[in-house]
C-alpha positions in Angstrom: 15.5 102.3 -87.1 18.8 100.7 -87.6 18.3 96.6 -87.0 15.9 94.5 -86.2 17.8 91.4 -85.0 16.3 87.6 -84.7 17.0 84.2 -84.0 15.6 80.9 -86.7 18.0 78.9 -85.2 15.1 76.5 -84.8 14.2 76.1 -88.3 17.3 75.0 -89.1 17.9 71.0 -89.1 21.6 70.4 -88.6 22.7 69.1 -85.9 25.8 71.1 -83.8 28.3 67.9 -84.1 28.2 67.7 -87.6 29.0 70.9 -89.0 31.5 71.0 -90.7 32.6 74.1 -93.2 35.2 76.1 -94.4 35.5 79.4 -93.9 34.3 82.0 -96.3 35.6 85.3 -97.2 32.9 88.0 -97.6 34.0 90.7 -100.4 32.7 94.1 -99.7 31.5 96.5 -102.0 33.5 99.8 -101.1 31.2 102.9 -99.4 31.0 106.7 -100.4 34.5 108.6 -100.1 32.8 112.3 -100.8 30.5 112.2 -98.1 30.3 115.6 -97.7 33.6 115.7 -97.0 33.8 112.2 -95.1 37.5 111.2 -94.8 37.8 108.1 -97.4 39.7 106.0 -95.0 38.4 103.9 -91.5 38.0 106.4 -88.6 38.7 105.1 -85.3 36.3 105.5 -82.8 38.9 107.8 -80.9 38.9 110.9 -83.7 34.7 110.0 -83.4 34.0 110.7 -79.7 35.3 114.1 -79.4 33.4 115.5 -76.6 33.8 113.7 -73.1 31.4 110.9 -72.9 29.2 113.0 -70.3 29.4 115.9 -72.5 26.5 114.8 -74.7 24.4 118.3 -75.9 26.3 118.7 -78.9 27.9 115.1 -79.7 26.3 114.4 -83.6 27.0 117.8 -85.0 30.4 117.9 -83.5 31.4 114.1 -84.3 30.1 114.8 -88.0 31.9 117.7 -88.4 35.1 116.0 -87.5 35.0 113.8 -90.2 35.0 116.9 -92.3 38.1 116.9 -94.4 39.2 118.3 -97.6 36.8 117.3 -100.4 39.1 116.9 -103.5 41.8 115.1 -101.8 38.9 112.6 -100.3 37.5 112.0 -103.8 41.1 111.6 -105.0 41.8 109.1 -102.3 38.3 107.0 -103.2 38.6 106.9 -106.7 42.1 105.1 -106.1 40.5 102.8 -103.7 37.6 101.9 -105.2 39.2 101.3 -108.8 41.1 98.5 -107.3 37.6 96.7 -106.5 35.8 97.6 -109.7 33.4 100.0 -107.6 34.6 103.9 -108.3 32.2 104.3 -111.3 29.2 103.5 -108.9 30.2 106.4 -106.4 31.2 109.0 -108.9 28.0 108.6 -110.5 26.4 108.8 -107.2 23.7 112.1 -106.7 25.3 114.1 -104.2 21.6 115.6 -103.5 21.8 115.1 -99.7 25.1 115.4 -99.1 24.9 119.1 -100.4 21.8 119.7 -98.3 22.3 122.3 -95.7 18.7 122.8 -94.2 15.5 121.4 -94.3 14.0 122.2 -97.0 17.2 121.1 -98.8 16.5 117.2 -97.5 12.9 117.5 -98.1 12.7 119.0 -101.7 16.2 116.5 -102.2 13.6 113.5 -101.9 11.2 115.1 -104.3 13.8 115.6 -106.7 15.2 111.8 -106.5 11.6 110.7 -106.7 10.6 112.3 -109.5 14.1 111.8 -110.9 13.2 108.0 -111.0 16.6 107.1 -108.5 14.3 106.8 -105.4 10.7 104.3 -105.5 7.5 106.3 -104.1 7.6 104.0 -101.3 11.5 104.4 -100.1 10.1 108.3 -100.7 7.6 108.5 -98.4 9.5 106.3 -95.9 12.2 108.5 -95.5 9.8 111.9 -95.4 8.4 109.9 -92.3 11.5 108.7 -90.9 12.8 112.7 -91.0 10.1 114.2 -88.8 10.0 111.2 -86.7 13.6 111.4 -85.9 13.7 115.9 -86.2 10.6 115.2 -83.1 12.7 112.9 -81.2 15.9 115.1 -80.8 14.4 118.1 -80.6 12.5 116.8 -77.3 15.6 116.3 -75.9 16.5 119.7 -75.2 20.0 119.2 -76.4 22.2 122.3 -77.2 22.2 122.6 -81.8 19.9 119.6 -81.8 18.1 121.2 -85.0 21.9 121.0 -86.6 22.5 117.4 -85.1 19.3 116.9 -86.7 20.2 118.1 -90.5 23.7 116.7 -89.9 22.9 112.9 -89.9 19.9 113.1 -91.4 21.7 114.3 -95.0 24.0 111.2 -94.3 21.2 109.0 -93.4 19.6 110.0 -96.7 22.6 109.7 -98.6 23.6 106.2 -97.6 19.8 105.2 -98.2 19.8 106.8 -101.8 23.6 105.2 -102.8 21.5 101.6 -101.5 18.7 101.9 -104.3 21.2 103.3 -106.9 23.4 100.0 -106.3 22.0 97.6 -103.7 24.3 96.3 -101.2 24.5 92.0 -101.0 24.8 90.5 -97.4 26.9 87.5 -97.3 25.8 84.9 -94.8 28.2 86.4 -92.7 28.6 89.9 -93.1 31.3 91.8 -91.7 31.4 95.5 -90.6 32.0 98.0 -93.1 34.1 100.6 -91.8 36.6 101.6 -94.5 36.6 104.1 -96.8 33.4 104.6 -95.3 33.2 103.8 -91.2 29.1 102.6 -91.6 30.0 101.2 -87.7 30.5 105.1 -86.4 27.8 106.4 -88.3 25.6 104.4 -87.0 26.6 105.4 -83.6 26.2 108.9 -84.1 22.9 108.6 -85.7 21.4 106.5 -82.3 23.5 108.6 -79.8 20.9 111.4 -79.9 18.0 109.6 -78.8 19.6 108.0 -75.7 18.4 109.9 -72.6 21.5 108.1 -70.8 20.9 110.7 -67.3 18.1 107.8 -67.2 20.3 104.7 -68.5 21.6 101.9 -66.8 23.7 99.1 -67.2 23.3 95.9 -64.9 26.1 94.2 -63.7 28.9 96.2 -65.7 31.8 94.0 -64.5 30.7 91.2 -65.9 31.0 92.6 -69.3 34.9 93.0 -68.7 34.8 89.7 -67.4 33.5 88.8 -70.9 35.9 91.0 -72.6 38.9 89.2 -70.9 37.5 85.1 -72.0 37.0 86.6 -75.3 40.7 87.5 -75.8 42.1 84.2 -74.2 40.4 82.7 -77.0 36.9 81.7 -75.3 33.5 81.3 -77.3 30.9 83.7 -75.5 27.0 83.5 -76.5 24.7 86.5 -75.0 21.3 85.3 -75.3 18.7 87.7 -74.4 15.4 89.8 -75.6 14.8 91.8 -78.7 13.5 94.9 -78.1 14.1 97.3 -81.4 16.3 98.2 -84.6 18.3 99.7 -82.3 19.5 97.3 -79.4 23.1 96.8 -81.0 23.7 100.3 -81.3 22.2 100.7 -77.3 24.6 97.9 -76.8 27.7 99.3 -77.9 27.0 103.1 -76.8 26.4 102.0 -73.3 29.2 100.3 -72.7 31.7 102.3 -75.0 33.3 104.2 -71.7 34.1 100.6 -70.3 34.6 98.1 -73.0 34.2 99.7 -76.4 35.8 96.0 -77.4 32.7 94.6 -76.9 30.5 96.8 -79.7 33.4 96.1 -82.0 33.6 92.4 -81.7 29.8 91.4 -81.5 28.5 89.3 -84.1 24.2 89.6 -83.9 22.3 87.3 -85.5 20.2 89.0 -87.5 16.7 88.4 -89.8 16.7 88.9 -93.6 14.2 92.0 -93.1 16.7 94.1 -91.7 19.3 93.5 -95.0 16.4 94.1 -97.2 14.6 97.2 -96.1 16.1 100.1 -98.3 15.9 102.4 -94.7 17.6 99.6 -93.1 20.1 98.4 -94.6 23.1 101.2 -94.4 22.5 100.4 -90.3 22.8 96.7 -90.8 26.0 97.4 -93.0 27.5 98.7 -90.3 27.2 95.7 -87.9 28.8 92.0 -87.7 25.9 90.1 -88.6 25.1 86.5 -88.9 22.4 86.7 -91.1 18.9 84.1 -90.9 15.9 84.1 -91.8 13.4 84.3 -88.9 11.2 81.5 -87.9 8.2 84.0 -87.8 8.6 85.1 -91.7 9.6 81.6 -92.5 6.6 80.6 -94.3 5.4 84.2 -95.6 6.0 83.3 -99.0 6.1 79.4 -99.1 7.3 79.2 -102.4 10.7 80.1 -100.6 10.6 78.1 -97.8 12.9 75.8 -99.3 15.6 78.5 -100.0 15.7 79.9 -96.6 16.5 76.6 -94.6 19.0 76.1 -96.9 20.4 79.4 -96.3 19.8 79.1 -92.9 22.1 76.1 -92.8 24.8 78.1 -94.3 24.7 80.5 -91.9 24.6 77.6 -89.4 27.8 76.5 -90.6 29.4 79.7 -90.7 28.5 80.4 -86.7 30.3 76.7 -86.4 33.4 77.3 -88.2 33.6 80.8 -86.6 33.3 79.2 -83.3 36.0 76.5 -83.7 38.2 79.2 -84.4 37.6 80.9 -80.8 37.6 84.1 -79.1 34.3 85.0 -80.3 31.0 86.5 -79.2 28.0 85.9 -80.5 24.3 87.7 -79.4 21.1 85.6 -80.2 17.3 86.5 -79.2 16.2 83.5 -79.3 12.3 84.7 -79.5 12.7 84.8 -82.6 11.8 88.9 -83.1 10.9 91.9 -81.1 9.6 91.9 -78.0 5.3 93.0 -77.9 3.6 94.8 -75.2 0.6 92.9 -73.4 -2.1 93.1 -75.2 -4.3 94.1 -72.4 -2.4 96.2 -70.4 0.4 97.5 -72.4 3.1 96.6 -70.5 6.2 95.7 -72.2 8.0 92.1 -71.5 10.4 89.4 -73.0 9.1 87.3 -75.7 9.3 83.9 -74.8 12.3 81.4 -75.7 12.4 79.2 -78.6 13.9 76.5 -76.7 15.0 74.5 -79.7 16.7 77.8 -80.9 18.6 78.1 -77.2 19.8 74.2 -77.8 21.3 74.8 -80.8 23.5 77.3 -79.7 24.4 75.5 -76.9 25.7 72.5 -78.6 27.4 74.5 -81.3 29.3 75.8 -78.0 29.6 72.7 -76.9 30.8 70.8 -80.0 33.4 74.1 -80.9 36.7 72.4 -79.4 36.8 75.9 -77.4 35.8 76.9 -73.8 32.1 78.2 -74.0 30.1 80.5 -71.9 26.4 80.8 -72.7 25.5 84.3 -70.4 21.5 85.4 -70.1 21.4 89.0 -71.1 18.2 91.6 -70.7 17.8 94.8 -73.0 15.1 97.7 -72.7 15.2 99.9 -75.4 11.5 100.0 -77.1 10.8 103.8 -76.8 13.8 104.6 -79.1 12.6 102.6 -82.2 9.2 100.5 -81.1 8.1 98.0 -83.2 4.6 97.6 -85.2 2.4 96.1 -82.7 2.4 92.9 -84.8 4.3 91.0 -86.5 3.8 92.3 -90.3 4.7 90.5 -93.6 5.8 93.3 -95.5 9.0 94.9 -95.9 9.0 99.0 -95.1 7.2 99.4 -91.6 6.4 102.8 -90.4 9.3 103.6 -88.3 8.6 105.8 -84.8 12.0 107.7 -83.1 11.9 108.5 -79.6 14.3 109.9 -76.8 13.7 107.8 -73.8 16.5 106.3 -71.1 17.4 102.6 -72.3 18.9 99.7 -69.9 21.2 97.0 -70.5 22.1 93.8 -67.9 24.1 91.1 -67.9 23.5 87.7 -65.0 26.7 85.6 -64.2 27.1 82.4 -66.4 24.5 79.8 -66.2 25.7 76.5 -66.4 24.0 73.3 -68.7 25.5 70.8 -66.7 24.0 72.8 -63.2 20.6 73.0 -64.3 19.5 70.0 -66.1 21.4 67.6 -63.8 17.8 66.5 -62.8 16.3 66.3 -65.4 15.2 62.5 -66.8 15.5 63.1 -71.3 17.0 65.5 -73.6 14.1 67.1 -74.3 13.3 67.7 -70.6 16.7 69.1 -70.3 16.4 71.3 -73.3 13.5 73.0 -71.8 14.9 73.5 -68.7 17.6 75.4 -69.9 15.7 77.4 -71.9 13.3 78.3 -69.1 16.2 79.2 -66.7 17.7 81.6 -69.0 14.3 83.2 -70.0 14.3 83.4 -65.9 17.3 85.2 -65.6 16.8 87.8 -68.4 13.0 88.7 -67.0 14.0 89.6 -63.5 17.0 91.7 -65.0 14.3 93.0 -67.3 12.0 94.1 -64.2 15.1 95.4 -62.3 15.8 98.0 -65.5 12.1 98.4 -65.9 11.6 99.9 -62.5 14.9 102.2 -62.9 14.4 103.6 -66.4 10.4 103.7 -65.9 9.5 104.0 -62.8 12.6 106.7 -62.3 14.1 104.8 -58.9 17.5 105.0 -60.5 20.6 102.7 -59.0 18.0 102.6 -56.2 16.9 99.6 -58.0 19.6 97.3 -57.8 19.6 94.2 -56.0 21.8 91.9 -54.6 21.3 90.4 -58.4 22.2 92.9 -60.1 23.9 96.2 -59.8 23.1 99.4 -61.8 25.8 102.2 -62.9 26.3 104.5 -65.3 29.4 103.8 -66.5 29.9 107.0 -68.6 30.0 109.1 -65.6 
């Protein structure tokens, strides 16, 4: 349910070599500090992950409750905070409905009572409602130790973030930056998604690679990860399965990510809690075309923020260049890779390219689907039903591929553009079969291939 991540790349008509821009400096509106006792200041992911990483039963009631602190002195600590940016009022007049909910029938009535209180639309209502028994189901089946409490616990935060949205809606910047002080958005997302990952049947492809990545990144290399989009979920999935070997990379990614996903009330406390890039996608680009013209031009904006960004080095960017979420065939239902906007893969490539820093453009393969699937189609309107399951996820990673090594016969551009696009698309489909046939058809590491290797790095 968290973020549903997307490459328009392609509608966007500035060329890599001539972007030029100055950097901007987002300004953050400040979080909740009384969330039910949430500590007002940034909590690191150390004080998060209590348990060992294999110790996973009890993880979001136990990480929750260590954020627990006194709740005067945490209200005392956010007012001063949040009066230096203009934003205490905001928060102390914030319903602390949810946050006081201690059961069921707390959350459930506390949605009614917003509702009717006018502080929450019908629709937002309903949404959540859904989204509770969707999620309740999906934690519940995975026979984790206090799963009903994990359940409660980070639902009544969920809710609360979602109800402090409507009462004063958050703005993305083109690029937005994590939030995670006084109110860590980053680890809350974590513990919300950490439930639903079956990860006795998860995987990760390759896993040196990744500190191979980890170690270009902090001499000052540009890395681009360009793979599939799967669901709301795949950053989250990214970072929790590789937390136990390079938490540095969930930290540091930037995601290029649609407007739906800083738009959707049930969304957008997720996306908050992310390094986003934020575009509109070429599939909603012309949903409404009396704002066509608004979002290529704040596309380009974007466009020049990933450039100045990327002149600055050491940074790593994650594109899915497909524009959306993956789509299972039609006929058969089997699940696959959405096809490569190739014009989308060139554009990253030259902003590379053009950056003044070494670049690194790596093909990388997700499968996630069965923890937040998408509609079956693509749908215009904001506020899709949201399913939550607990299935095993996968994530892979293929050596660099090279622009220069692929195209070197090809005869035009445009030739060469599609080349690379098609090799990449290559890469991230065979990884994509290799964690299809672990994760779903249960053969485990037995799986790997000389290609790629499959661990579990948390064990």
């Amino acid at each position: 349910m968290t973020l549903t991540f997307s490459s328009s790349a392609a509608t966007v008509a500035v060329a890599a070599a001539t972007v030029t821009s100055s950097a901007r400096v987002p300004v953050y509106p400040l979080a909740s500090s009384s969330l039910r006792g949430f500590v007002s200041f940034r909590l690191t992911a150390k004080k998060l992950f209590l348990p060992p990483l294999r110790s996973r039963g009890g993880v979001s009631v136990r990480a929750m409750s260590e954020l627990v602190q006194d709740k005067e002195s945490s209200v005392s600590a956010s007012i001063a905070l949040n009066e230096t940016a203009g934003e205490s009022q905001s928060e102390l007049n914030h319903s602390r409905t949810f946050l006081d909910a201690r059961s069921e029938q707390d959350l459930l009535s506390g949605i009614k009572k917003e509702a009717e209180a006018g502080r929450l639309p019908a629709n937002v209502a309903s949404g959540m409602e859904e989204l509770y028994w969707n999620y309740k189901n999906a934690v519940l089946s995975s026979g984790a130790s206090r799963a009903d409490e994990t359940v409660i616990s980070n639902m009544s935060v969920a809710f609360d973030r979602m109800l402090l949205g409507v009462e004063d809606p958050y703005t993305f910047n083109p690029y937005h930056k994590a939030v995670r002080e006084p109110f860590d958005y980053y680890m809350f997302v974590h513990t919300y998604i950490r439930p639903l990952i079956d990860f006795k049947n998860s995987y990760v492809g390759n896993a040196s690679i990744f500190s191979e990545l980890e170690d270009k990144i902090r001499q000052g290399h540009n890395i681009v990860l360009i793979s599939n989009h799967q669901s709301e979920a795949d950053p989250a999935v990214i970072s929790l399965l590789l937390e136990a070997q390079s938490p540095f990379i969930g930290e540091n990614i930037k995601c290029v990510a649609g407007d739906r996903v800083i738009t959707d009330p049930l969304c957008k406390p997720f996306s908050m809690g992310r390094n986003l890039i934020c575009v509109y996608s070429k599939k909603h680009m012309n949903d409404d075309p009396e704002l066509v013209d608004m979002k290529r031009k704040a596309n380009t904006r974007s466009l020049k923020e990933m450039a100045t960004m990327l002149r600055s080095g050491g940074q790593l960017i994650w594109i899915a260049p497909s524009g959306g979420r993956d789509r299972p065939n039609p006929s058969t239902g089997e699940w696959f890779p959405a096809p490569f906007d190739s014009s989308s893969v060139d554009n990253m490539r030259r902003l590379v390219e053009h950056s003044g820093a070494p670049g690194h453009i790596y093909p990388m393969s997700l499968l996630c689907y069965d923890i937040m699937p998408p509609p079956p189609q693509v749908e215009k309107e904001i506020g899709e039903k949201r399913l939550v399951g607990f299935h095993g996820t996968g994530l892979s990673i293929a050596p660099e591929i090279s622009f220069s090594d692929v195209t070197a016969g090809c005869e035009n551009p445009n030739e060469a553009k599609e080349a690379y696009s098609q090799a990449l698309y290559k890469s991230v489909n065979e990884q994509y079969e290799i964690l299809n046939s672990a994760i779903k058809h249960r053969r485990g590491v037995e799986a790997s291939t000389s290609a790629v290797s499959l661990s579990q790095p948390w064990n």
